[in-house]
C-alpha positions as CSV (number, residue, x, y, z in Angstrom):
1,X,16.0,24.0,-11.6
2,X,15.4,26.8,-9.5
3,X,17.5,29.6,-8.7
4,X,17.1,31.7,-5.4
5,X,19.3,34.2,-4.9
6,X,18.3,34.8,-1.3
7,X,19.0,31.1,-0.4
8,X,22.5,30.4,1.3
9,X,25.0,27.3,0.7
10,X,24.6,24.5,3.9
11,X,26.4,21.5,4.9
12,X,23.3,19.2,5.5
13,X,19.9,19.0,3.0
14,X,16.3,18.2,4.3
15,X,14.1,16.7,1.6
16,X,10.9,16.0,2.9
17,X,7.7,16.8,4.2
18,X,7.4,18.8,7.7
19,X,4.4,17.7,9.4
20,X,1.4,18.7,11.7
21,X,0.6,15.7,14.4
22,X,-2.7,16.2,16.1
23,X,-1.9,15.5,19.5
24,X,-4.0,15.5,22.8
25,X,-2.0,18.8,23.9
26,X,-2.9,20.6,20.1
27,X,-1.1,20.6,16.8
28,X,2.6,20.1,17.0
29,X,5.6,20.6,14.6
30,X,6.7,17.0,13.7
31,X,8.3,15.1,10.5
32,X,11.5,13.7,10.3
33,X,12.4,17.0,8.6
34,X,11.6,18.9,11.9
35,X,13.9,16.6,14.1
36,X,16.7,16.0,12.0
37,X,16.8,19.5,10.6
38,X,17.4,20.9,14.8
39,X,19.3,17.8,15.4
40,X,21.6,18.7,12.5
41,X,21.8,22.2,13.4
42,X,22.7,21.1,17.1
43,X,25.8,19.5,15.9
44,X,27.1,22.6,14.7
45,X,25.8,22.6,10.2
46,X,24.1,24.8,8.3
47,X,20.5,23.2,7.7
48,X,18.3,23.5,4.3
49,X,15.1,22.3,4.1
50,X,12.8,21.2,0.8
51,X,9.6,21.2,1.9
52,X,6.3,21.8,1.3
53,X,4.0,23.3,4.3
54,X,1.0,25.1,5.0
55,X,0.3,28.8,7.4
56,X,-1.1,25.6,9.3
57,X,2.9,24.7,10.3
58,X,4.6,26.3,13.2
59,X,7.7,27.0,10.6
60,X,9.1,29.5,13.2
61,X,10.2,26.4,15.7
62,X,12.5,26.0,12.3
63,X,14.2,29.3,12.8
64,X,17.7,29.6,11.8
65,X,17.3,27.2,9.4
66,X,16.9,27.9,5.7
67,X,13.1,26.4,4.0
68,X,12.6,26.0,0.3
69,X,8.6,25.4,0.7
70,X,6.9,24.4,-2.3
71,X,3.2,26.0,-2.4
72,X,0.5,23.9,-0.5
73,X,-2.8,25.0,1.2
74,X,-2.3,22.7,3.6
75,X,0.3,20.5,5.6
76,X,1.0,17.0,5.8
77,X,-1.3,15.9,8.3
78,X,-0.8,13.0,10.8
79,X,-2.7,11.9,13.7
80,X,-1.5,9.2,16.1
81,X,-3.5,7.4,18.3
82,X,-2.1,4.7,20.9
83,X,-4.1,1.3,21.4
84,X,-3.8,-2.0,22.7
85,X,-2.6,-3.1,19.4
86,X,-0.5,-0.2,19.0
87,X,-0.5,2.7,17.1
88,X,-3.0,3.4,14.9
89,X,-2.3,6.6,12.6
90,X,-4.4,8.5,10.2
91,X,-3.4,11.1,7.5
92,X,-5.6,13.8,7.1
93,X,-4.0,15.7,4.5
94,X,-0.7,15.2,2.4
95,X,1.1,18.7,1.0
96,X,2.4,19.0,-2.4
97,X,4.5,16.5,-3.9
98,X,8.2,16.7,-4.1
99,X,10.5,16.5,-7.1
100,X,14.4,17.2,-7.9
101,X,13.2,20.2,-10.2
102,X,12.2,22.1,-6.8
103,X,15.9,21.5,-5.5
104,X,17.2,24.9,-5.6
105,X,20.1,25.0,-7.6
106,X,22.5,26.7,-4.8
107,X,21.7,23.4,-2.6
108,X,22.8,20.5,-5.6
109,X,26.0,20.3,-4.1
110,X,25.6,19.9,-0.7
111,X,27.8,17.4,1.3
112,X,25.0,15.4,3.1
113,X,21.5,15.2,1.6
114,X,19.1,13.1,3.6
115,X,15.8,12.3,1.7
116,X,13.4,11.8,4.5
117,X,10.1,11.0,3.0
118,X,7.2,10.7,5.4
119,X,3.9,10.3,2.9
120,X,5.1,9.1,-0.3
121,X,6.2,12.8,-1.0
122,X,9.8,12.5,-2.1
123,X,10.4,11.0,-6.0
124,X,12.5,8.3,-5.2
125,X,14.8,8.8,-9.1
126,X,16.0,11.6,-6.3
127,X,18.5,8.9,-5.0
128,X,20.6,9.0,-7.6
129,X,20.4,13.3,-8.5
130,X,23.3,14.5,-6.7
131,X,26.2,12.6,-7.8
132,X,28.5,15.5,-6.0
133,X,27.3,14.7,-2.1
134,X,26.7,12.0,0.2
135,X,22.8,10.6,-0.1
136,X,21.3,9.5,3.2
137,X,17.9,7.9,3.1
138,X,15.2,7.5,5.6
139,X,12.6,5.1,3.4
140,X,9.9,4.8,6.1
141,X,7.8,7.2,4.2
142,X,7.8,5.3,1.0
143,X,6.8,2.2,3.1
144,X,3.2,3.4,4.3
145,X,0.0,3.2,2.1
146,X,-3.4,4.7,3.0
147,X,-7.1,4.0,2.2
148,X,-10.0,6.3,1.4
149,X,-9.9,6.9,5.1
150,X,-6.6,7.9,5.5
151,X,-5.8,5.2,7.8
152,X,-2.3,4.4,7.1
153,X,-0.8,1.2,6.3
154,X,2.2,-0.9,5.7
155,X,3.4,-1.4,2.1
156,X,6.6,-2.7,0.3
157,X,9.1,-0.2,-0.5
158,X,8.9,0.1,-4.6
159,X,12.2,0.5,-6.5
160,X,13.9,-0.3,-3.3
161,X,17.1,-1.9,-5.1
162,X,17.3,1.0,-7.1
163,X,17.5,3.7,-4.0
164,X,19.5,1.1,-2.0
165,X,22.0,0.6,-4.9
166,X,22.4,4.6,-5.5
167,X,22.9,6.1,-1.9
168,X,25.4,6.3,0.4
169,X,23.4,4.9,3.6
170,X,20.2,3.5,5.1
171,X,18.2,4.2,8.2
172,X,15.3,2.7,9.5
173,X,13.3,1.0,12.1
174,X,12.8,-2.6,13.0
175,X,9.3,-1.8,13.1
176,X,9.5,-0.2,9.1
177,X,10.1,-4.1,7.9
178,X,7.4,-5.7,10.4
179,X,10.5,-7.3,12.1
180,X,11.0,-9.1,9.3
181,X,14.7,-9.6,9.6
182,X,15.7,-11.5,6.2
183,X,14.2,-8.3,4.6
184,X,16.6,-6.8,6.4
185,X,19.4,-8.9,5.3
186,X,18.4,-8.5,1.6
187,X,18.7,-4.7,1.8
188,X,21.8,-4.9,3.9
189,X,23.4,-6.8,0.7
190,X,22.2,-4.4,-1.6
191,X,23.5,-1.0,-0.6
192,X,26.6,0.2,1.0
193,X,26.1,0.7,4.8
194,X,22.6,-0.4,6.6
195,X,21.6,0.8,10.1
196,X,18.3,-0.6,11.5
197,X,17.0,1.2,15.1
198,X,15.6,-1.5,17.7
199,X,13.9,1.5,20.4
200,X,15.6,0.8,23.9
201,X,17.6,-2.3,22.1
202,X,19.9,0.4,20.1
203,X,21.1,-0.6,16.9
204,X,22.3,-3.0,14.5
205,X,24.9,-1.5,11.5
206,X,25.8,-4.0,8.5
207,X,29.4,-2.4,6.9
208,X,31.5,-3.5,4.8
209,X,30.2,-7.3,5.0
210,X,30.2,-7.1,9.2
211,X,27.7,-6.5,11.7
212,X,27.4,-5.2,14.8
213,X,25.3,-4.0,17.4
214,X,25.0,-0.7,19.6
215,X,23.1,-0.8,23.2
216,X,21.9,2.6,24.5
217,X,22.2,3.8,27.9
218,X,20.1,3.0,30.2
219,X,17.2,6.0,30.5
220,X,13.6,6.5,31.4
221,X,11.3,6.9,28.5
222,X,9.5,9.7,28.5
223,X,8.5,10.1,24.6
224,X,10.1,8.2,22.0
225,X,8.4,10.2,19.2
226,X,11.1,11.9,16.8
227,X,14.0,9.4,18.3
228,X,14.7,7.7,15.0
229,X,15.1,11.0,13.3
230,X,17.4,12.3,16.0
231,X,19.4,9.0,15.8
232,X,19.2,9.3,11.3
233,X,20.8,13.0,11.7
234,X,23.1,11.9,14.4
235,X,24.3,9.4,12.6
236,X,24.4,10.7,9.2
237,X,26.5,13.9,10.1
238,X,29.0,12.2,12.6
239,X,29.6,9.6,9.7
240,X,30.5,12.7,7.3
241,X,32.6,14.0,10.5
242,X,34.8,11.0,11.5
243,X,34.7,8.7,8.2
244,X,33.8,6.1,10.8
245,X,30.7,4.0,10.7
246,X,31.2,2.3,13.9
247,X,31.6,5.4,15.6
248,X,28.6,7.3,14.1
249,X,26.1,4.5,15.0
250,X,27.9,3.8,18.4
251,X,27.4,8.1,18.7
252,X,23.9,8.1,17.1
253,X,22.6,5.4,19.5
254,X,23.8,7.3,22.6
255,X,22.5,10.5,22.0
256,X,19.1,9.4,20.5
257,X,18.8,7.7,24.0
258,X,18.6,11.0,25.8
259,X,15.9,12.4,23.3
260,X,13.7,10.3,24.9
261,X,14.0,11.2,28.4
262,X,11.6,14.9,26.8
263,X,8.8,15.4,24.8
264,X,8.6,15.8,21.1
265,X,10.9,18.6,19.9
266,X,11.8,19.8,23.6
267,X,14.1,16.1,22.2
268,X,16.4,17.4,20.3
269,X,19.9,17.2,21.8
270,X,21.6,19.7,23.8
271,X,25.3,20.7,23.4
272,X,25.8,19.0,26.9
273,X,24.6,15.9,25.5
274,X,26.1,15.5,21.8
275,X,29.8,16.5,23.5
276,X,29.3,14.0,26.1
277,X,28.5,11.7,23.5
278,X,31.1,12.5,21.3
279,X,33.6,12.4,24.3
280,X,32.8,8.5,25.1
281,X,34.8,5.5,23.8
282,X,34.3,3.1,21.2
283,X,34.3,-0.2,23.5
């Protein structure tokens, strides 16, 4: 376990890979690190991040959070490309691995630690590390496979019982499962609280044996990229806030919707936006 005497105490822990997307406009800071880190910070927590980046990464975006970066020449790479089918994405390179014995030891007891894989990158016996905090899990990274090409793929989620059996909540997209919603059932029984995004649809949240859905406001979609990591963030830290599932997805949901309505990063919500949020009724 490592020990880092520089390294501060925070309230919410990143474990993941940042990324670089290739974009038409140039490489950009992305990874559901990058958004839910600035999301988290926007709501007022100190924000660690265990990563592992390249010089390649525009890490300064990140400023005023604290990094752990685990030694890598080079990023995790993504490229996304938008078709007729969809979108098609490629990984060009994938950074070093991440395990629990490059958790500095300062961050072990941190209230909210969201594992946010995005390339197979976070060990998965992680779930079940930090029996002292609240374990959030974004599993969309542990559910993409690549070939030789680095064109990435759908796969099942491996040890999923396991994670979903250790951890304190679930988020993910409708489009992680291939809309597949008894899958979505079955995981929903077999861990604690389950919240599934549906884009401008909102979300569904299965607690304590009930479900129930959240619908957004109303926006204009400008770029949705990053919105499910906003809403993860949102959700995860007004849950550790109120005590109040209902209220964090019913939050979550609103304030995601305003991410996109900007590009990318420029997403992340203002303090305008998260104490409108926050000031609106549970109907």
């Amino acid at each position: 376990m490592l020990e880092l005497p520089s390294l501060q105490p925070v309230d919410y822990l990143l474990i993941g890979h940042v990324a670089v997307d290739l974009t038409p406009e140039g490489k950009q800071l992305g990874g559901t690190a990058s958004y839910a880190a600035l999301t988290a910070r926007a709501m007022g927590l100190r924000v660690g991040i265990v990563t592992s980046a390249g010089e390649d990464a525009p890490l300064h975006i990140l400023d005023g959070t604290q990094i752990f970066n685990i030694p890598t020449k080079q990023s995790t790479i993504f490229e996304n490309v938008k078709s007729e089918r969809g979108r098609r994405q490629t990984l060009h390179h994938q950074a070093t691995p991440i395990t629990f014995e490059h958790i500095p030891r300062i961050w072990l007891n941190t209230p909210i630690v969201h594992l946010a894989p995005i390339a197979q990158e976070v060990d998965t016996t992680m779930a079940g590390q930090f029996p002292s905090s609240w374990v959030g899990v974004t599993p969309q990274g542990w559910m993409r496979a690549w070939d030789e090409k680095g064109q990435v793929v759908a796969k099942a989620w491996e040890n999923s019982e396991q994670v979903l059996g250790q951890v304190g909540g679930v988020v993910m997209s409708i489009e992680d499962v291939g809309r597949d919603l008894e899958l979505v059932e079955w995981m929903a029984h077999h861990t604690s609280l389950f919240c599934l995004t549906e884009s401008e649809d909102g979300s569904v949240l299965h607690w304590h044996g009930d479900r129930r859905r959240f619908r957004p406001h109303h926006v204009e979609e400008v770029d949705a990229t990053g919105a499910g990591d906003i809403f993860a963030a949102a959700f995860f830290v007004r849950l550790y806030q109120t005590r109040d599932a209902w209220e964090a997805a019913r939050f979550a949901t609103n304030l995601a919707a305003y991410s996109v309505t900007r590009t990318g990063l420029i997403g992340i919500p203002t303090h305008e936006e998260i104490e409108h949020c926050k000031m609106e009724v549970l109907s």
